[in-house]
N, C-alpha and C positions, 0 to 999 in steps of 0.2 A: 366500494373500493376505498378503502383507506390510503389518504395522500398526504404529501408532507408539506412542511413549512420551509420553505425557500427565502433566503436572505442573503443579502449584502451586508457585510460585514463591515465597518467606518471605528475607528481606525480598522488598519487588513488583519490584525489578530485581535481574538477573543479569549483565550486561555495562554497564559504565560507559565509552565514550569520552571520555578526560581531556582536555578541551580547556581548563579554567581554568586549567591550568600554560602552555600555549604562550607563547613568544614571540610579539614583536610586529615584522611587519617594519617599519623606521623607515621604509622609502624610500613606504611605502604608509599611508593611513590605514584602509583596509580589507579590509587582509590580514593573517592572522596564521598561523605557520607551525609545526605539531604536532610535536615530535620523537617522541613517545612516548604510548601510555595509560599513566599512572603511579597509577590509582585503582582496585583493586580490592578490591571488595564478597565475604566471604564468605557465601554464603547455603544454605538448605537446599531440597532438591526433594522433594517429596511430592507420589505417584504418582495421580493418579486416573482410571488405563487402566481399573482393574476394575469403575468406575462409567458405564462408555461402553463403546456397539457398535465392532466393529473400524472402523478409520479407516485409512487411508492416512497413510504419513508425511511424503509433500509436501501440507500441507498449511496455511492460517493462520486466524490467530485475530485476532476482531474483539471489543468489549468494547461491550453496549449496558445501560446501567446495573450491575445486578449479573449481566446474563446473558453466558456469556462464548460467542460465536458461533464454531465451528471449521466453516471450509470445505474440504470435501474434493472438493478439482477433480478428483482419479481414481475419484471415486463411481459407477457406473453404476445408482444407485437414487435415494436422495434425499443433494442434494447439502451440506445446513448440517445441523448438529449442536447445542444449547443444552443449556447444563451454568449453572444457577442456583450461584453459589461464596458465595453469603450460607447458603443452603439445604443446600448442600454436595451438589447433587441433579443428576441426568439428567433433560432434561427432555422430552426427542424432535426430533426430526428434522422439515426438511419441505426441498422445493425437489425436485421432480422431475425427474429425468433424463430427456431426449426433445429432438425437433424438434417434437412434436405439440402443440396448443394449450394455454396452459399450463405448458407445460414447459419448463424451459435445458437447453442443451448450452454448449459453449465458453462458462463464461461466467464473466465479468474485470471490475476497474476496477472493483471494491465499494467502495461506501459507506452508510454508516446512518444516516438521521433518528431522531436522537435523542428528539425530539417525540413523533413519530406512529407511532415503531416500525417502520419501513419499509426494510426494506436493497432497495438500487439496485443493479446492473451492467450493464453490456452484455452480449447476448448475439450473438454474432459469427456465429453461425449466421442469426442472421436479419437484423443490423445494428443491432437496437434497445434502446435502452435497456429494464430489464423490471425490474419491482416487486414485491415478495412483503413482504404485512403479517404480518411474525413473528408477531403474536399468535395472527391469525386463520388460518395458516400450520399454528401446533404444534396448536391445538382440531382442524382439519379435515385429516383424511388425505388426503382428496378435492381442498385448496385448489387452486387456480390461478394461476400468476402472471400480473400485468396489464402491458399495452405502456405505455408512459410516453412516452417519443417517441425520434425517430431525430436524430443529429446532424448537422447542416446541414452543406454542404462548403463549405472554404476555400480558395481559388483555383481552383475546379471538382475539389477531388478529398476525398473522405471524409474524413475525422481518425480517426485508431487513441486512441481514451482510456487512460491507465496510470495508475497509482495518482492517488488523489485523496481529497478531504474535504470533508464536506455545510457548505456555510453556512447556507443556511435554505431554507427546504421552496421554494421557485423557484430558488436558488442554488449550485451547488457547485464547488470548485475543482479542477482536473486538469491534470496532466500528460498534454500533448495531443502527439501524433506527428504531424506533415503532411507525409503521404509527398507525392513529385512523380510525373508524369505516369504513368510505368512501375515505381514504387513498387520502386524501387533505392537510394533516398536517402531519410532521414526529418529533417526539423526537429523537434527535441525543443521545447515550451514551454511555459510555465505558463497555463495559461489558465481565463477565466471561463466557466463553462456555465451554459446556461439551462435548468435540467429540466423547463420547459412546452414551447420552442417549440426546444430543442435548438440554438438558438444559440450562435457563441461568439466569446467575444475576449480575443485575447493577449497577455499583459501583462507580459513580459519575452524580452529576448532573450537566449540560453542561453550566447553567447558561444563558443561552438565549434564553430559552425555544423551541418553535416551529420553523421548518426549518432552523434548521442547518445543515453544511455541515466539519465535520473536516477530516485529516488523521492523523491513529494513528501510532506510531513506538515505541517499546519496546526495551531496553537494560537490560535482565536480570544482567550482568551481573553490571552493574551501581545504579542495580534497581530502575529505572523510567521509565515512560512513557510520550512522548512526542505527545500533540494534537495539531496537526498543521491548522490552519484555510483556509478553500480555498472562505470562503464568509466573515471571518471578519480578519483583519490585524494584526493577534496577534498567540503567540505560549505559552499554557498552558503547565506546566512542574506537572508530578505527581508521589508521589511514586507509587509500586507496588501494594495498597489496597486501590488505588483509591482516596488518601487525596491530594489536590492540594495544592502544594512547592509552586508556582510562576507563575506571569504573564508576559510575555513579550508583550509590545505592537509595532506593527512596528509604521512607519511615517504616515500614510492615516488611523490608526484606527478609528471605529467609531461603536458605540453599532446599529447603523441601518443596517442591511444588504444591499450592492449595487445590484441594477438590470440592467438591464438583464445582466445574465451572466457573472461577475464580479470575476476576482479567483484573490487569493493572494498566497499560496501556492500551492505547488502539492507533491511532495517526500521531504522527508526529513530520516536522518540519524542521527544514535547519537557515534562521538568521545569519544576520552579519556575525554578529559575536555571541546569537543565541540559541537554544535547541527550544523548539515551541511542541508540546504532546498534547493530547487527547489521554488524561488519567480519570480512570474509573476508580479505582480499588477498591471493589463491589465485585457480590457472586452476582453472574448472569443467568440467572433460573431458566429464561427461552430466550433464545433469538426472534423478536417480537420486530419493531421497528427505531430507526434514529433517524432525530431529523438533519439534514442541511443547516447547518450553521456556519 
């Protein structure tokens, strides 16, 4: 089994995309166009693989207070991992692997109520959104995940959910796919979810119509929203009700999408005053493995 390298990160970022030097294109009031990342952070990594069971190293990491959440989608036992970094400790495992009651398989589109302790995703094996309360998750080997609801279809056909972020315990935001009839074509868009009744509504249009691919990252607390491109070279910045502030374009943008397999982004995070990504801009030949950085 191939495992990954696990690390703490000193300072907390590692890659800085330098957009506060970009130029400004004149002809636009909300575009501005990146030549370069010109800011680079030396930091140190320190390893803490030998305080954690082997893991997979296509894997991510989610952060609910000081517990830091690693999900390992090629698990075929239990699928989350908790490593306390106040504690500097291993804290166990839970999220069952299966179809059977209880249990995820394929299962995407996480998010965490910060509140209540409750990481959310879909499980695609079944269609439904599904619930597992970390606390009562890591106490009980035994625990169970619970059904949360299914997402309602938009123009008679399902919505595929992608990355997204909790707004409050009925609310959360996602980047929503709306494939059409014979799901050969997908509308990428940012949209509102309701985690009671699984409804939703969409509240920007992505501007490139068919087959896109973004990720999205929320700062309530900045109120924006950041869509990060993994098939075009560029990072949309938006308020909270969906009105787009600004366009950032990197170096290789280009309104064509690259093929085969061509990513520019993949995570991204929003600072005080800065947007921090995960920039490839590299073709992806396989989905092989990435480590925990």
């Amino acid at each position: 089994m191939k495992v990954s390298n696990v690390f703490r990160i000193y300072p907390v970022f590692a890659l800085l995309v330098g957009f506060l030097s970009c130029g400004r294109n004149p002809a636009s009031s909300i575009e501005e166009h990146c030549g370069k990342r010109d800011k680079i952070e030396t930091v140190e990594l320190i390893s803490i693989e030998e305080k954690l069971p082997e893991i997979h190293s296509y894997s991510t990491v989610f952060m609910l207070g000081d517990t830091l959440i690693i999900n390992d989608s090629e698990s075929t036992d239990k699928r989350f991992f908790a490593y306390d970094i106040k504690e500097d400790r291993y804290l166990g495992n839970f999220g069952k692997f299966g179809e059977g009651p209880g249990e995820i398989a394929n299962f995407g589109s996480i998010i965490i109520d910060p509140v209540k302790h409750i990481l959310y995703g879909m499980s695609y094996a079944t269609w439904y959104m599904t619930g597992l309360d970390v606390k009562k998750a890591l106490s009980d080997p035994d625990y169970k995940a619970f059904l949360k609801m299914k997402p309602k279809e938009i123009e008679g056909v399902t919505p595929v959910l992608g990355s997204g972020d909790w707004l409050n315990d009925s609310t959360a935001y996602y980047e929503v796919a709306v494939p059409n009839e014979d799901w050969t074509e997908f509308d990428n868009r940012i949209g509102l979810v309701n985690l009671n009744d699984g409804s939703i509504s969409l509240i920007e249009d992505n501007g490139f119509g068919k087959n896109t691919d973004n990720r999205l990252t929320v700062s309530i607390k900045n109120r924006l929203m950041i869509s990060t491109g993994r098939v075009h070279d560029q990072i949309r910045i938006f308020d909270l009700e969906g009105n787009l502030k600004k366009v950032i374009y990197g170096p290789d943008y280009t309104e064509k999408r690259h093929r085969p397999r061509f990513e520019y982004f993949y995570q991204s995070c929003i600072g005080k005053d800065e947007i921090y990504a995960s920039y490839l801009n590299e073709y992806i030949l396989e989905k092989t493995y990435r480590k925990i950085s």
